[in-house]
C-alpha positions as CSV (number, residue, x, y, z in Angstrom):
1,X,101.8,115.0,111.2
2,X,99.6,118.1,111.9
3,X,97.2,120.0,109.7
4,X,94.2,119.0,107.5
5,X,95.5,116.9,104.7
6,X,95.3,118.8,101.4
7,X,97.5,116.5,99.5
8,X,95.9,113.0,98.0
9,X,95.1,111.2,100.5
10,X,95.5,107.6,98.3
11,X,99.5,108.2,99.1
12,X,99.1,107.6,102.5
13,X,100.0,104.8,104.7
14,X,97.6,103.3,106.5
15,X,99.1,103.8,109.7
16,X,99.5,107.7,108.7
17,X,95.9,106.9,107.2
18,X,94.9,106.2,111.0
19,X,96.4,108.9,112.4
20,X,94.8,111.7,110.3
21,X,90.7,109.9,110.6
22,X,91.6,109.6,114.3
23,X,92.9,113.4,114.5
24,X,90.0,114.7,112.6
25,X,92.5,115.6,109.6
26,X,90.8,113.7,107.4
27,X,87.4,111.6,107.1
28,X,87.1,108.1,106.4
29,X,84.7,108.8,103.3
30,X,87.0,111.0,101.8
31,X,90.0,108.6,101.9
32,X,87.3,105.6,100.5
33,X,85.6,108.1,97.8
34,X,89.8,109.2,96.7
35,X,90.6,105.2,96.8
36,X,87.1,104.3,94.5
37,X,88.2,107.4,92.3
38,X,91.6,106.0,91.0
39,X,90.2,102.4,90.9
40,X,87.5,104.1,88.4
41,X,90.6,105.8,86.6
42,X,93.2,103.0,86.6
43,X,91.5,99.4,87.1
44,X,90.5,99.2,83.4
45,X,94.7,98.3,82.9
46,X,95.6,97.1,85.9
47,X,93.0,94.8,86.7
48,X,93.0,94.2,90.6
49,X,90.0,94.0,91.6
50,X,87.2,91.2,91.4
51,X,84.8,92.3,93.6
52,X,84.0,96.1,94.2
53,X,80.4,97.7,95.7
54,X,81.5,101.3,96.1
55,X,77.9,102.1,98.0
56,X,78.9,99.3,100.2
57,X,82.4,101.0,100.9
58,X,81.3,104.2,101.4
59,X,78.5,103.2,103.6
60,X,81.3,101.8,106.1
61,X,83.4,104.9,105.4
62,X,80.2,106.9,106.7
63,X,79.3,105.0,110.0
64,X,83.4,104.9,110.8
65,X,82.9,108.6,110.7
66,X,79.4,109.1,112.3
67,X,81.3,107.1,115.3
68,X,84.6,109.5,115.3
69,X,81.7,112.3,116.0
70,X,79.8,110.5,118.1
71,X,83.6,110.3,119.9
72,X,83.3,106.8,119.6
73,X,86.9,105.1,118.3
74,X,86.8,101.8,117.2
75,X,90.3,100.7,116.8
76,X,93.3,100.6,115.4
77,X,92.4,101.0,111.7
78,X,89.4,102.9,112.2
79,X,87.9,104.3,108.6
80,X,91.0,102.8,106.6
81,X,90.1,100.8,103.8
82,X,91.7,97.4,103.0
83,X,91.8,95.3,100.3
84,X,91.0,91.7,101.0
85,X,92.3,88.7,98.5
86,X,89.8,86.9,97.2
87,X,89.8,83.4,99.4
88,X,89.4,85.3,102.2
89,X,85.7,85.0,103.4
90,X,83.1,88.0,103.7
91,X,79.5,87.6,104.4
92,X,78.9,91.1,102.4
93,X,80.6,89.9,99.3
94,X,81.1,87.3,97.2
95,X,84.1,84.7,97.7
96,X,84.8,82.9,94.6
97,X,88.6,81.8,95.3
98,X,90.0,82.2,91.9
99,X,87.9,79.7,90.0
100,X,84.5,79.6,88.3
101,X,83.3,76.3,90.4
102,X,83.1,79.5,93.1
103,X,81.5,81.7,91.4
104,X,78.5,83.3,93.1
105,X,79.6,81.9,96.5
106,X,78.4,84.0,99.2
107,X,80.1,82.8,102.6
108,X,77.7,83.3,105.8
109,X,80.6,84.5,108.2
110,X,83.4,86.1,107.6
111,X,87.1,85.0,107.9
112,X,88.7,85.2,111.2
113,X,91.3,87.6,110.1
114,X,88.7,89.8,108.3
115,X,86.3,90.1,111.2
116,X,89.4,91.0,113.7
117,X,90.1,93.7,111.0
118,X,86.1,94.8,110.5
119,X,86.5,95.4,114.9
120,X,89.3,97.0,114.6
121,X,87.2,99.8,112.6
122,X,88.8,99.1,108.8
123,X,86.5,99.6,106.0
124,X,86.8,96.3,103.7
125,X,86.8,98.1,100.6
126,X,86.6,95.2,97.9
127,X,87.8,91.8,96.9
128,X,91.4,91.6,94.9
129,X,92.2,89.1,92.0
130,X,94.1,86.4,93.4
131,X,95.2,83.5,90.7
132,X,93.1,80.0,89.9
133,X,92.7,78.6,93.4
134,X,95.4,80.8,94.7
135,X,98.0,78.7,92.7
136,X,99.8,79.1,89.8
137,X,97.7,79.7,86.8
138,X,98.1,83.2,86.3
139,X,95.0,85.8,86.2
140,X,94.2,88.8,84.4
141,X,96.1,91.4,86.9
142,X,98.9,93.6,85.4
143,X,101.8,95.0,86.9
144,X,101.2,98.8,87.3
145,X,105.0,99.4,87.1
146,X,104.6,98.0,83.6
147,X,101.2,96.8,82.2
148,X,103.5,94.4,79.6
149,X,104.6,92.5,83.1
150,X,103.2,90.3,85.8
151,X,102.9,91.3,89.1
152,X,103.3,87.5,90.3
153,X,100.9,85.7,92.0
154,X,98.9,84.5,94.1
155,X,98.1,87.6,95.3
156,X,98.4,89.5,92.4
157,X,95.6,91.9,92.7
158,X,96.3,92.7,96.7
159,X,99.9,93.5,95.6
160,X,98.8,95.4,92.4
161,X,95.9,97.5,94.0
162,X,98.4,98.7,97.1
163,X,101.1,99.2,94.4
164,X,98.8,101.7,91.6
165,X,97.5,103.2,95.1
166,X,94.0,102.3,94.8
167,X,93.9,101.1,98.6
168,X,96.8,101.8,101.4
169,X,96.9,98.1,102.6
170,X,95.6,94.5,101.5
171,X,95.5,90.8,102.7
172,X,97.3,88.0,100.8
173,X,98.4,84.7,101.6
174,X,101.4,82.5,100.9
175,X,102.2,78.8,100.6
176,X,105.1,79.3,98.9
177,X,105.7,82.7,98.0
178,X,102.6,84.3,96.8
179,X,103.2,87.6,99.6
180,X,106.7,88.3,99.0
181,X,106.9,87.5,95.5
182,X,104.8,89.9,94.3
183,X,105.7,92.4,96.8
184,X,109.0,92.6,95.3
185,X,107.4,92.6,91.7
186,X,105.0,95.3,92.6
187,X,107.2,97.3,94.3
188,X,105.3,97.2,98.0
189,X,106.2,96.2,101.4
190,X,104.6,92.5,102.1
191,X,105.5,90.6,105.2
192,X,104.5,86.8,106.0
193,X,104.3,86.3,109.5
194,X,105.7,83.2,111.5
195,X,103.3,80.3,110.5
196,X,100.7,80.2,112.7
197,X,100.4,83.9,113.9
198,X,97.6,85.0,112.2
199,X,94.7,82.1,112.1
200,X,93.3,80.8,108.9
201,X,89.7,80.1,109.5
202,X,87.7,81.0,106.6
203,X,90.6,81.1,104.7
204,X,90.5,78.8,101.7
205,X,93.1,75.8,102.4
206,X,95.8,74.5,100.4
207,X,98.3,73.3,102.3
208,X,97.8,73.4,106.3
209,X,101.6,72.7,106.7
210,X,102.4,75.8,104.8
211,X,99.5,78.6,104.2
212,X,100.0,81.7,105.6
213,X,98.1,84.8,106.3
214,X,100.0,88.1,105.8
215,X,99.9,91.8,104.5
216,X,100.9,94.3,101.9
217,X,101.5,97.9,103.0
218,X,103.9,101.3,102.4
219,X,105.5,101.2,105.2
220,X,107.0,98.9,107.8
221,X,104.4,100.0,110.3
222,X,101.6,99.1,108.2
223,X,102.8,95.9,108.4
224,X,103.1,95.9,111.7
225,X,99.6,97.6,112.4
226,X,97.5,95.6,110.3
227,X,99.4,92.3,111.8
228,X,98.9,92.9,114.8
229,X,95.2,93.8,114.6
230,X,94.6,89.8,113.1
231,X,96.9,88.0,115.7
232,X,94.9,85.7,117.8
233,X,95.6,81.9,119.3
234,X,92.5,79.7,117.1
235,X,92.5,75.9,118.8
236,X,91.6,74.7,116.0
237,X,94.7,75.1,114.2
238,X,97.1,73.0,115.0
239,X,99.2,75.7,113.7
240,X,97.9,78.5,116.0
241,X,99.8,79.6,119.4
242,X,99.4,82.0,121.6
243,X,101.5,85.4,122.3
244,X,102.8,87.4,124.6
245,X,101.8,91.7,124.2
246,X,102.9,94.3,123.6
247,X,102.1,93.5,119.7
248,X,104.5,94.3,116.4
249,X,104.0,97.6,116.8
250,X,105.4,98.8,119.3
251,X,108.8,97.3,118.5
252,X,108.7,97.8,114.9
253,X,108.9,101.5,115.8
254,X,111.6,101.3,118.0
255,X,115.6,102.0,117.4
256,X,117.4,98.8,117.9
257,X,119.8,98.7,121.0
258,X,122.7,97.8,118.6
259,X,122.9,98.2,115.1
260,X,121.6,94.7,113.6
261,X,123.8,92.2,111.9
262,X,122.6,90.5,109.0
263,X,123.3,87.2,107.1
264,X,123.7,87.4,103.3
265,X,121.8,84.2,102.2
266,X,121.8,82.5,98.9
267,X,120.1,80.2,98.3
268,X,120.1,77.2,95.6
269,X,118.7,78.6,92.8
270,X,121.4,81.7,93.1
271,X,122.9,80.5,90.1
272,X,119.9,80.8,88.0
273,X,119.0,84.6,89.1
274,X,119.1,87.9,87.2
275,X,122.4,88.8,86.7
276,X,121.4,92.5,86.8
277,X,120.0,91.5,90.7
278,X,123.2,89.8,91.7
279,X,125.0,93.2,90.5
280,X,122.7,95.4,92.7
281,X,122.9,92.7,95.5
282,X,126.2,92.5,95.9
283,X,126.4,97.2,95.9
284,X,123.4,96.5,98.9
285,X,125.9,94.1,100.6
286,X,129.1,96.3,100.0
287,X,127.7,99.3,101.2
288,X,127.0,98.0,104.7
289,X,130.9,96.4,105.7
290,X,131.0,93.6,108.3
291,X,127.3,94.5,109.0
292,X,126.4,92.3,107.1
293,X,128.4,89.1,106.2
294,X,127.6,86.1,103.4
295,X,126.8,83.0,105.3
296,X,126.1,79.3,104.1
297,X,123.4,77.7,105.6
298,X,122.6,74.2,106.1
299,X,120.1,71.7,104.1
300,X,118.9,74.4,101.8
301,X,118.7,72.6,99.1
302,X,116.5,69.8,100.7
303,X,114.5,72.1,102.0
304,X,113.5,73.8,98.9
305,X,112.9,70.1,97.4
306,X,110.7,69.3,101.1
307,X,108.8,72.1,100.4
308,X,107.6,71.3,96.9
309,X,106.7,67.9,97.4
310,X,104.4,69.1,100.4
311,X,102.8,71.5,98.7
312,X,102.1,69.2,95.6
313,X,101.0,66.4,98.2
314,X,99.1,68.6,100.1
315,X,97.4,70.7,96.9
316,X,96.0,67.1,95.7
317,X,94.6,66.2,99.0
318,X,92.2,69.2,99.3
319,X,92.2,70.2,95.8
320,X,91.7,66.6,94.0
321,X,87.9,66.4,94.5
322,X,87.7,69.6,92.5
323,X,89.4,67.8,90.0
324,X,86.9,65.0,90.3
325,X,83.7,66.6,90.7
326,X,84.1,69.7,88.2
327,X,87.2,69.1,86.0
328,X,86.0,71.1,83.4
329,X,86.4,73.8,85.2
330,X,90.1,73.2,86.2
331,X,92.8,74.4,83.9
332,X,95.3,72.5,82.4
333,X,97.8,73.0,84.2
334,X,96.2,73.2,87.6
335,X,95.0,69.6,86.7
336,X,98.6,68.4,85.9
337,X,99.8,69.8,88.9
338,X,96.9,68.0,91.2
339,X,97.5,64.3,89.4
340,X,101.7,65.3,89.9
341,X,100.4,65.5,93.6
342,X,98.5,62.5,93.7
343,X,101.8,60.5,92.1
344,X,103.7,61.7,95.3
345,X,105.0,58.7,97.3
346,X,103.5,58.4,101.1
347,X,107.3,57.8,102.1
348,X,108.7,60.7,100.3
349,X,106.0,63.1,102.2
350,X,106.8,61.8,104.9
351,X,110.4,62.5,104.8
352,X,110.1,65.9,103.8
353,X,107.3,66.1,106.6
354,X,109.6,65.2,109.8
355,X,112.9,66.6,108.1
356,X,110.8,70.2,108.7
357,X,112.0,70.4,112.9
358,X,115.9,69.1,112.2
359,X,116.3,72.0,109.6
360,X,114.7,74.4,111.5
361,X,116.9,73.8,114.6
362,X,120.1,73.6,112.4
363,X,119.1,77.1,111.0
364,X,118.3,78.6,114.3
365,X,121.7,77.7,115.3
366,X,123.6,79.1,112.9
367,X,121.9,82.6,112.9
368,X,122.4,82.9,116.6
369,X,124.7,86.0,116.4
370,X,122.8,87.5,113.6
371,X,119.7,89.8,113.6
372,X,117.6,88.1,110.2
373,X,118.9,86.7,107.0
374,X,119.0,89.1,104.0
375,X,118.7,87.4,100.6
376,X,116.3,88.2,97.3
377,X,112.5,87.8,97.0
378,X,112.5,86.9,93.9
379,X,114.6,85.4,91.1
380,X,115.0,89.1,89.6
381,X,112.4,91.6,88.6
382,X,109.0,90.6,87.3
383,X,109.1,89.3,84.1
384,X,107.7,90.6,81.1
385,X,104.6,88.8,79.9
386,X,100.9,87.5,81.3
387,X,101.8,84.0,80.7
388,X,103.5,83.0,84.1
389,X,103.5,84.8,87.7
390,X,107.4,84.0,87.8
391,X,109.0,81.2,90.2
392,X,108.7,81.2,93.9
393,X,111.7,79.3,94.6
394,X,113.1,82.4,96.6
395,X,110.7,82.3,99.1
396,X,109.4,78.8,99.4
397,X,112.3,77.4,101.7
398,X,111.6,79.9,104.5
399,X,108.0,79.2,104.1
400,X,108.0,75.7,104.6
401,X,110.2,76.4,107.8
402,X,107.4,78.8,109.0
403,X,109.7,81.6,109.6
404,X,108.4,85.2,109.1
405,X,109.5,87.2,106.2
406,X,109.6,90.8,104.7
407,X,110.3,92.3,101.3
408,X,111.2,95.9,101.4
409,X,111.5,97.9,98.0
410,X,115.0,98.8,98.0
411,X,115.9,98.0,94.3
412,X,115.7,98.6,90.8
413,X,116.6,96.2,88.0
414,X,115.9,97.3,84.1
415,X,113.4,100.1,85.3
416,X,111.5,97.2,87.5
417,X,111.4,97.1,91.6
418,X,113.2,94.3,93.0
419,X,112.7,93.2,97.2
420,X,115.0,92.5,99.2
421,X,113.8,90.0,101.7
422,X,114.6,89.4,105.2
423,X,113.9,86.5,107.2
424,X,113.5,86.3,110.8
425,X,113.8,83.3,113.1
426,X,110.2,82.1,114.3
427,X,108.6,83.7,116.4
428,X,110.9,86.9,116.3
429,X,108.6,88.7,113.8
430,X,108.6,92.2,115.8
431,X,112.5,91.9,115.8
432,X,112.2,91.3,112.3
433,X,110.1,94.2,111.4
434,X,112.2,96.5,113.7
435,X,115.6,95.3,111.5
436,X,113.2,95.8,108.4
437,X,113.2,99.4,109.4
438,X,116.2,99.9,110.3
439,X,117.5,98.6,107.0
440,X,114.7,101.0,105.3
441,X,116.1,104.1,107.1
442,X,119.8,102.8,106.8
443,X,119.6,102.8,102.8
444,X,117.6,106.1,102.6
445,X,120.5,107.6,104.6
């Protein structure tokens, strides 16, 4: 890139986003004042956003670019705004996780992941919509594809606001597949990192087997960026480890040394999945010969069932004394859900518990000789009505494995974007990232 930018800047990356504020191309106040603009002009429909202060934003926007002329860079993501899911903690905004026994809470720090992205210079522009405690219940976001749609959940606004480009990038979370899922609804890039990667203090907690931090972006580099600008080894988490640089970045950029090899995956609920999808799958998979090859892997279908009872067991444990203390403010089917997690037996979370480490290794093994699995993010495309955010049964497996994943628009069902995922081995996200864009290029052609 070269040149002032005289095109809107609200369809840029935020890696090209970076580029231009740090070349002098283009000021972080007028990228936040373009952003605030078209959530003025679309939010009414789509709905995103819980929590906006636009003086707030733009007084971020002006000190990133009192530092660029003071010459004074800050980092990475210096003057580009994010969007930040709302159970993410921010001592300048309210956190009110979804649900009304939140509301008006005011956190005194902010969440690990936010403050690594706050000194890496991004401007946190708002707070998106995320569903009833970042569960199932839907909320009021709308698919800007089609406002007659969902745009899944739990991270329905993040997804949404990067989607209607009202910000370039946003946080989201995922416990079973509330990144990916509406990624591939939205029609956005969303990666979830290897569990553990990114730390989850200040994070509202659901499940600590399972949550995971991640990202929504508009490129594979975004993903990369913003990723890499959270990593960091908290000993506090038994989930936490420690990495090795160079970052994401750096190899997410990169041509692979040979072209990769993917596995075509499908899992259990293949059966059950759009018909329309399977047709546009199977043209994906054709197109790219002994590249890529269908593969059955072990266990899946125990996996998806280990997965579900840990989450249900889990959601009860740190969700039940909501139920207790302010049921009234629970919804009906958030309360079913948390007595269904109570009912689970200690024997049959502990199977699904330990059987995690034996499925992983049997996995690894069989995608020795492959680069990532490739298999859908979603059942099909999102579906019309408000009343559900769709079924996360796609992503859920690879979740509760802790393996990083990635949807990448590459389809179209009915008029509607569809992902295709990839999944990488743990561990291997920057591998997985680099196939991601390889695969991106690949299809473009």
């Amino acid at each position: 890139m070269s040149g002032p930018i005289h095109s809107d800047p609200t369809n840029l990356t935020a890696a090209a986003a970076a580029e231009a504020i740090r070349e002098g191309r283009l000021s972080s106040g007028e990228l936040v004042a373009a952003c605030l603009d078209r959530i003025a002009a679309r939010d009414a429909q789509v709905q995103a956003w819980e929590y906006l202060d636009a003086d707030l934003a733009l007084a971020q926007a002006g000190e990133a670019d009192a530092a660029i002329r003071r010459g004074d860079h800050l980092g990475l993501l210096h003057g580009v705004p994010i969007g930040i899911k709302d159970i993410f903690d921010t001592f300048d905004l309210p956190t009110a996780n979804g649900s009304p026994i939140f509301d008006g809470r005011r956190p005194e720090r902010d969440a690990a992941c936010v403050a690594a992205l706050r000194a890496a210079g991004a401007v946190i522009l708002g707070k998106t919509v995320t569903t009833e405690l970042a569960l199932l219940t839907p909320a009021r976001t709308r698919n800007p594809h089609n406002l007659e749609h969902t745009p899944g959940g739990s991270s329905a606004g993040s997804a949404a606001a990067v989607a209607d480009h009202m910000v370039p990038a946003a946080l989201g979370s995922q416990t079973a597949g509330s990144i990916i899922r509406p990624a591939s609804f939205c029609g956005v890039y969303g990666f979830k990192p290897t569990l553990g990667l990114v730390p989850r203090a200040g994070v509202l907690m659901q499940s600590h087997t399972l949550d995971t931090v991640g990202v929504y972006g508009r490129s594979v580099e975004d993903l990369a960026l913003i990723t890499d600008c959270m990593t960091a080894f908290d000993p506090e988490d038994a989930a936490s480890f420690r990495r090795a640089r160079p970052g994401l970045v750096g190899t997410a950029r990169a041509r692979p040394p040979i072209p990769p090899r993917l596995a075509f995956v499908k899992p259990p609920p293949w059966t059950d999945a759009d018909p329309d999808m399977k047709v546009a799958f199977a043209e994906l998979v054709g197109r790219f010969g002994d590249r890529i090859v269908e593969l059955d892997l072990p266990r899946l279908a125990d996996v998806v069932e280990w997965q579900r009872i840990v989450q249900l067991a889990e959601n009860a444990h740190y969700y039940g004394p909501l139920l207790d203390e302010a049921p009234q403010h629970i919804s009906p089917g958030l309360a079913q859900r948390l007595n269904e997690g109570r009912a689970v037996d200690a024997q049959e979370y502990l199977r699904a518990i330990t059987g995690r480490e034996p499925a992983y290794r049997a996995l690894a093994a069989a995608l020795k000789t492959f680069s990532a699995i490739l298999t859908p993010a979603a059942m099909g495309p999102a579906p019309r009505g408000l009343g559900a955010t769709g079924s996360p049964i796609m992503n859920g497996l690879w979740t509760y494995l802790g393996m990083p994943a990635v949807s990448l628009p590459l389809l179209q069902v009915r008029g509607m974007p569809v992902g295709v995922q990839l999944v990488g081995q743990r561990h291997d996200d920057a591998r997985l990232l680099r196939t991601a864009r390889w695969l991106m290029a690949e299809v473009a052609g």
